[in-house]
N, CA, C and O atoms as a GROMACS GRO file, in nm:
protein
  288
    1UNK      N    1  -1.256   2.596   7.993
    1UNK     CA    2  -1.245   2.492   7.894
    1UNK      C    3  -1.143   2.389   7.945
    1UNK      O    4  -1.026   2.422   7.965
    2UNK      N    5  -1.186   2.270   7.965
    2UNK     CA    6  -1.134   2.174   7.991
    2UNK      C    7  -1.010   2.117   7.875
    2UNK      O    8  -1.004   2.137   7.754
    3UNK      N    9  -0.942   2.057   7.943
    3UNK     CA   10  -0.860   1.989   7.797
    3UNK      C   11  -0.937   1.858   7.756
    3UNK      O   12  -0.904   1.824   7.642
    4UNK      N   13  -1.025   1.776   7.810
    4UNK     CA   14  -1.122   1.677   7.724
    4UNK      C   15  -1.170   1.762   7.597
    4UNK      O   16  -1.161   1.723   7.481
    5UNK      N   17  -1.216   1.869   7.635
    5UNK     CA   18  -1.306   1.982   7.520
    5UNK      C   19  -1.245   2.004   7.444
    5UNK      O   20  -1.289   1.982   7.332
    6UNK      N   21  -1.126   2.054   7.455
    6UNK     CA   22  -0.989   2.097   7.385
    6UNK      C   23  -0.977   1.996   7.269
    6UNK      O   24  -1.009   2.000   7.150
    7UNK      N   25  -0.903   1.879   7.370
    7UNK     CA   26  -0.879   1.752   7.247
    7UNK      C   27  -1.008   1.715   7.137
    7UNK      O   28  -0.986   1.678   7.022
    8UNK      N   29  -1.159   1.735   7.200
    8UNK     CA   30  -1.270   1.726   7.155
    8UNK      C   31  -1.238   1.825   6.992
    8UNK      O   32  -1.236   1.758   6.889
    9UNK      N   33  -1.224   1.915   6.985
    9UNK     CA   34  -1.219   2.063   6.913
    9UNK      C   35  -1.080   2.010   6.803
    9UNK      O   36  -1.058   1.999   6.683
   10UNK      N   37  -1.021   1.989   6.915
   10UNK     CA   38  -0.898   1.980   6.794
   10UNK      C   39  -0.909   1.861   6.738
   10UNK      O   40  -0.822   1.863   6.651
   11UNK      N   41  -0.990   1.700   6.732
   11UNK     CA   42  -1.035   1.622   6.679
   11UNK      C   43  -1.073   1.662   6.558
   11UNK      O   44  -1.017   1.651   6.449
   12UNK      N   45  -1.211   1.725   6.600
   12UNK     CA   46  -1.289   1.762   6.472
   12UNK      C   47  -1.218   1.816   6.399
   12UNK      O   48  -1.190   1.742   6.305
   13UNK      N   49  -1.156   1.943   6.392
   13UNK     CA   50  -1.068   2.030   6.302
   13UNK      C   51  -0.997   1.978   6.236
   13UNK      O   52  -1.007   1.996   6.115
   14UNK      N   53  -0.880   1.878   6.296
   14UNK     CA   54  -0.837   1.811   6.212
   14UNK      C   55  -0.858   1.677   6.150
   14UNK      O   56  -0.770   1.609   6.097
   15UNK      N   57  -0.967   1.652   6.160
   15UNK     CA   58  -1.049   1.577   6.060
   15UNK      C   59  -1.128   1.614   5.987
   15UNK      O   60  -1.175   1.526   5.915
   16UNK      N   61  -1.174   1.738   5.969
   16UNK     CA   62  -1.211   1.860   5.824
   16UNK      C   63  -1.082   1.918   5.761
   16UNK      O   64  -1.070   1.960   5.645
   17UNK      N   65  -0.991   1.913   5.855
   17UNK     CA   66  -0.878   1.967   5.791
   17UNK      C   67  -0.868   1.843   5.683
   17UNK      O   68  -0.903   1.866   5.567
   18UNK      N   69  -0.831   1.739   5.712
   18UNK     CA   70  -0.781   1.595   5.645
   18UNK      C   71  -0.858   1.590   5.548
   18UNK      O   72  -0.818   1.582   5.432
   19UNK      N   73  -0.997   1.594   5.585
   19UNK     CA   74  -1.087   1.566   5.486
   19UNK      C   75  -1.064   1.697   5.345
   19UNK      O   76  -0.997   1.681   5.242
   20UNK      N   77  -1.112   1.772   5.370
   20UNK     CA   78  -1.065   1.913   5.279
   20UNK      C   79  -0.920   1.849   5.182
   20UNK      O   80  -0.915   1.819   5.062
   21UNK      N   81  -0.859   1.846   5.244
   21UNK     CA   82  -0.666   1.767   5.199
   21UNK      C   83  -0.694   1.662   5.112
   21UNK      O   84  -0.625   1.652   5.011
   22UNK      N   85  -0.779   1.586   5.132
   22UNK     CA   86  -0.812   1.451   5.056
   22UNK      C   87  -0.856   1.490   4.925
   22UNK      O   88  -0.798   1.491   4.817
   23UNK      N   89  -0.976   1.522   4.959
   23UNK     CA   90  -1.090   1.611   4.804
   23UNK      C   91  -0.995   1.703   4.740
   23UNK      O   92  -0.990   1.692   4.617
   24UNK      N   93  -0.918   1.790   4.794
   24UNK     CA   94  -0.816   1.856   4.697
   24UNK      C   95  -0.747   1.755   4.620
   24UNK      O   96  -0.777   1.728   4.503
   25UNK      N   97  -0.639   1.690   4.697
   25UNK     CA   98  -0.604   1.641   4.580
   25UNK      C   99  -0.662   1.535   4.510
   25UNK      O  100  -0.595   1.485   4.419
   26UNK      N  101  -0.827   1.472   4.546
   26UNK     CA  102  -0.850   1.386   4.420
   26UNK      C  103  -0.869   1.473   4.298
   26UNK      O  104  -0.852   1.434   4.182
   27UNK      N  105  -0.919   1.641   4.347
   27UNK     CA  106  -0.969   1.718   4.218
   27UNK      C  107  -0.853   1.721   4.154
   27UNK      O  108  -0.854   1.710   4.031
   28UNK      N  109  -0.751   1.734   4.214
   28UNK     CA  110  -0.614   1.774   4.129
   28UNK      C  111  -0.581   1.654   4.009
   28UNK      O  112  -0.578   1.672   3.887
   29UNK      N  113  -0.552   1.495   4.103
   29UNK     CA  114  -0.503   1.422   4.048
   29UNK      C  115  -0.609   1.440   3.884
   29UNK      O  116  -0.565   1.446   3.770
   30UNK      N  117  -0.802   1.448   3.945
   30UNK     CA  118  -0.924   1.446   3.817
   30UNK      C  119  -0.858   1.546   3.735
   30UNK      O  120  -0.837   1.514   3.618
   31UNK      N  121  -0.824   1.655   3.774
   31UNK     CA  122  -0.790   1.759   3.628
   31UNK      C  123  -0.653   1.716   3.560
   31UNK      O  124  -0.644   1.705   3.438
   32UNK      N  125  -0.533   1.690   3.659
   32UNK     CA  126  -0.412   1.640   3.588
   32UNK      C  127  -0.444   1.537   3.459
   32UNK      O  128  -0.402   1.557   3.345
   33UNK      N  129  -0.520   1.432   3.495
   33UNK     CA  130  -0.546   1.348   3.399
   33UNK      C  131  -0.651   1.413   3.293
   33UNK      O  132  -0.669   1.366   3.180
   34UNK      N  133  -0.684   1.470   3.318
   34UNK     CA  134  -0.792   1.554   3.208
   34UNK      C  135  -0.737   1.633   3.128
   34UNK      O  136  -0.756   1.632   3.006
   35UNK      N  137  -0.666   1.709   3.188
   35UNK     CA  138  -0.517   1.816   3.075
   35UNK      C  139  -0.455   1.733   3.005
   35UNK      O  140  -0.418   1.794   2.905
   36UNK      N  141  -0.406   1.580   2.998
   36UNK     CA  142  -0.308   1.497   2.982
   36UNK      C  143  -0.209   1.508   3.033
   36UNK      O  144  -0.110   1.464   2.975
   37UNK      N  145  -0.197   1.569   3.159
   37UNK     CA  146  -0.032   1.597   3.178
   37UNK      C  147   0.038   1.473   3.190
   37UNK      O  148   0.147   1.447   3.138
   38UNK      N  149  -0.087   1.340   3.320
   38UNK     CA  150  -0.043   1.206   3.314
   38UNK      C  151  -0.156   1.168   3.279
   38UNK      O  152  -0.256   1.222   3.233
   39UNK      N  153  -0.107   1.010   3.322
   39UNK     CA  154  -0.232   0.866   3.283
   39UNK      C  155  -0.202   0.790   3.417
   39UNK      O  156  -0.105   0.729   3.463
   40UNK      N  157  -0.330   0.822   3.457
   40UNK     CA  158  -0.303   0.751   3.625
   40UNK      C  159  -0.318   0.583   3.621
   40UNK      O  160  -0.289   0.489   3.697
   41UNK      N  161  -0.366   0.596   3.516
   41UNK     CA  162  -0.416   0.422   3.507
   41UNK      C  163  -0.302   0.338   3.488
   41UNK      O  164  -0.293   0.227   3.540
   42UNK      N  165  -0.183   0.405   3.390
   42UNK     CA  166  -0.061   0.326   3.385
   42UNK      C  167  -0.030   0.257   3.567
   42UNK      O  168  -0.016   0.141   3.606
   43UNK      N  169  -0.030   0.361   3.626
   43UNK     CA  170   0.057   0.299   3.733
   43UNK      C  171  -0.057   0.279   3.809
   43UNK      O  172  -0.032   0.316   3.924
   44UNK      N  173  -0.169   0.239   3.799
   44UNK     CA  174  -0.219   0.153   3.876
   44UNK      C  175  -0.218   0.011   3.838
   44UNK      O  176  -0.268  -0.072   3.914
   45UNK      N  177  -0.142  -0.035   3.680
   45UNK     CA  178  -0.096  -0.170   3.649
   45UNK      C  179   0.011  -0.188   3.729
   45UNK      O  180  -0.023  -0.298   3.773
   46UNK      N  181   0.068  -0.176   3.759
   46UNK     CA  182   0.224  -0.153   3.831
   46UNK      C  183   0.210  -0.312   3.895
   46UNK      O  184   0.253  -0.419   3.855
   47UNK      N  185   0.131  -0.275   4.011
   47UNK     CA  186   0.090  -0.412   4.085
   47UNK      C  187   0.076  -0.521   4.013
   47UNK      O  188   0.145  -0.620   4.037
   48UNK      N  189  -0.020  -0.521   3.911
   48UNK     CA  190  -0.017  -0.658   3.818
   48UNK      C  191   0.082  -0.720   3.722
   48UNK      O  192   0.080  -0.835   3.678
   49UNK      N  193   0.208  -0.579   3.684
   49UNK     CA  194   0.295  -0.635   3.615
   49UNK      C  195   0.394  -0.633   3.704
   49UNK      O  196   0.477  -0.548   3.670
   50UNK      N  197   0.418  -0.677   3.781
   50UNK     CA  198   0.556  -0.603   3.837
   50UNK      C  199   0.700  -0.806   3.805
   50UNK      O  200   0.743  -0.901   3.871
   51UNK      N  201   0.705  -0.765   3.698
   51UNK     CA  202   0.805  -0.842   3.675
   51UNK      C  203   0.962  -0.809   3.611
   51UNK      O  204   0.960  -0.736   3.512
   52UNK      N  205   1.075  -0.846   3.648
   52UNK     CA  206   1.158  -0.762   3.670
   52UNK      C  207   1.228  -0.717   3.522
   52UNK      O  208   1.309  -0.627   3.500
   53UNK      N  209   1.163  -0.817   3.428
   53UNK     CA  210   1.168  -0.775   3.261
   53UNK      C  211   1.063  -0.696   3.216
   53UNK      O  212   1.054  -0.688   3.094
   54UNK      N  213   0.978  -0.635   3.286
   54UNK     CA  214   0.875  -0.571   3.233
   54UNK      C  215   0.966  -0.422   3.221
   54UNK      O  216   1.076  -0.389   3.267
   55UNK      N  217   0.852  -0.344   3.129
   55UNK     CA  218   0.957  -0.235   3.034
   55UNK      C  219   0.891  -0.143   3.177
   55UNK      O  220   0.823  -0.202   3.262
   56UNK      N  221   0.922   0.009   3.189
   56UNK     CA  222   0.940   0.096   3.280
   56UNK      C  223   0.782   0.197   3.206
   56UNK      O  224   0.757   0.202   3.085
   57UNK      N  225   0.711   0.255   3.297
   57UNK     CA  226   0.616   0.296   3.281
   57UNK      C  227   0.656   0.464   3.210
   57UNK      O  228   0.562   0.510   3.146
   58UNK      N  229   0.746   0.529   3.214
   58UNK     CA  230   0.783   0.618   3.166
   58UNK      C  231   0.887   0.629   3.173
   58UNK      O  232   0.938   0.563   3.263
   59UNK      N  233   0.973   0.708   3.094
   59UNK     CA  234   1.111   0.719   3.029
   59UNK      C  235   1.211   0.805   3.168
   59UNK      O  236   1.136   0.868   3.242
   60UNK      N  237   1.290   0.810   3.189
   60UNK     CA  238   1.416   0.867   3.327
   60UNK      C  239   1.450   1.000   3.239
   60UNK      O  240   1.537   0.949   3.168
   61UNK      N  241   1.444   1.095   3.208
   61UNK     CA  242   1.531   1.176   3.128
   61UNK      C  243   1.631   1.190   3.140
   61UNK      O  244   1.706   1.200   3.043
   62UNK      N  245   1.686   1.198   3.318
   62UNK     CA  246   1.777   1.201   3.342
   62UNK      C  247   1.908   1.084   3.280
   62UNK      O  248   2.025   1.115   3.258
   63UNK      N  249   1.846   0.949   3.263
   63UNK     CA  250   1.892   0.847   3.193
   63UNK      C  251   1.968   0.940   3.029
   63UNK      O  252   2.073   0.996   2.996
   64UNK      N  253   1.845   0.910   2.974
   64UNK     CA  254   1.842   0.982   2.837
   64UNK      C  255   1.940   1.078   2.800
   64UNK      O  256   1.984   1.088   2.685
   65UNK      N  257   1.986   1.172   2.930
   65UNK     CA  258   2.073   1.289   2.929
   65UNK      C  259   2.212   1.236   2.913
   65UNK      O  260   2.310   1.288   2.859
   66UNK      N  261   2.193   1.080   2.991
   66UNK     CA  262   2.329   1.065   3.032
   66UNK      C  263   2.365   0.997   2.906
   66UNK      O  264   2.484   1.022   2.882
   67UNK      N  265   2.316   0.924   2.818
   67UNK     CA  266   2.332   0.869   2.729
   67UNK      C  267   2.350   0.973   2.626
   67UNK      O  268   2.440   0.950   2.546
   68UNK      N  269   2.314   1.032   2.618
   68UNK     CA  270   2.310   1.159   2.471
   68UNK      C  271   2.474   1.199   2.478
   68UNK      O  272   2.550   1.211   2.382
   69UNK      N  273   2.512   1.218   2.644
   69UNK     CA  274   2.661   1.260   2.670
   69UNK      C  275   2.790   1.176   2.641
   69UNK      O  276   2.882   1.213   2.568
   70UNK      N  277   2.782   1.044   2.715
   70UNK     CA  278   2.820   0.957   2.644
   70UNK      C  279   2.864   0.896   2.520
   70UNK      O  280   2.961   0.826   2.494
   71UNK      N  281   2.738   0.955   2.429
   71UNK     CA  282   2.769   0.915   2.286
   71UNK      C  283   2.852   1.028   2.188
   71UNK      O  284   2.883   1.021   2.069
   72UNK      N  285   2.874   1.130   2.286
   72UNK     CA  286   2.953   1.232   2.193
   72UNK      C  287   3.096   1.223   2.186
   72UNK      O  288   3.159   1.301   2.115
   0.00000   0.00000   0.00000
């Protein structure tokens, strides 16, 4: 086995590998949005609003935490 063949082999593989990788996670992202866990569509506005007064697509908790502390 030549190494042309070689590189040949390991081409393909890892371009079924990639491919396989891809389709996983579109199924994932399809069921995430189906459970509600998110809403993929919010942040595909992102691009069209992106102005620097526009409100934030979901809340920081970490923010939230810090503020709750703060106020005590």
């Amino acid at each position: 086995m030549e190494l042309r063949e070689l590189q040949g082999y390991a081409t393909f593989f890892m371009t079924i590998f990639l491919v396989v990788m891809l389709y996983g996670y579109i199924v994932h992202l399809y069921r995430s949005e189906k459970k509600g866990e998110r809403d993929y569509e919010k942040y595909g506005k992102i691009a069209l609003d992106d102005e620097i007064d526009s409100k934030p697509i979901e809340k920081n908790p970490k923010i939230s935490e810090e503020k709750k502390g703060a106020n005590k």
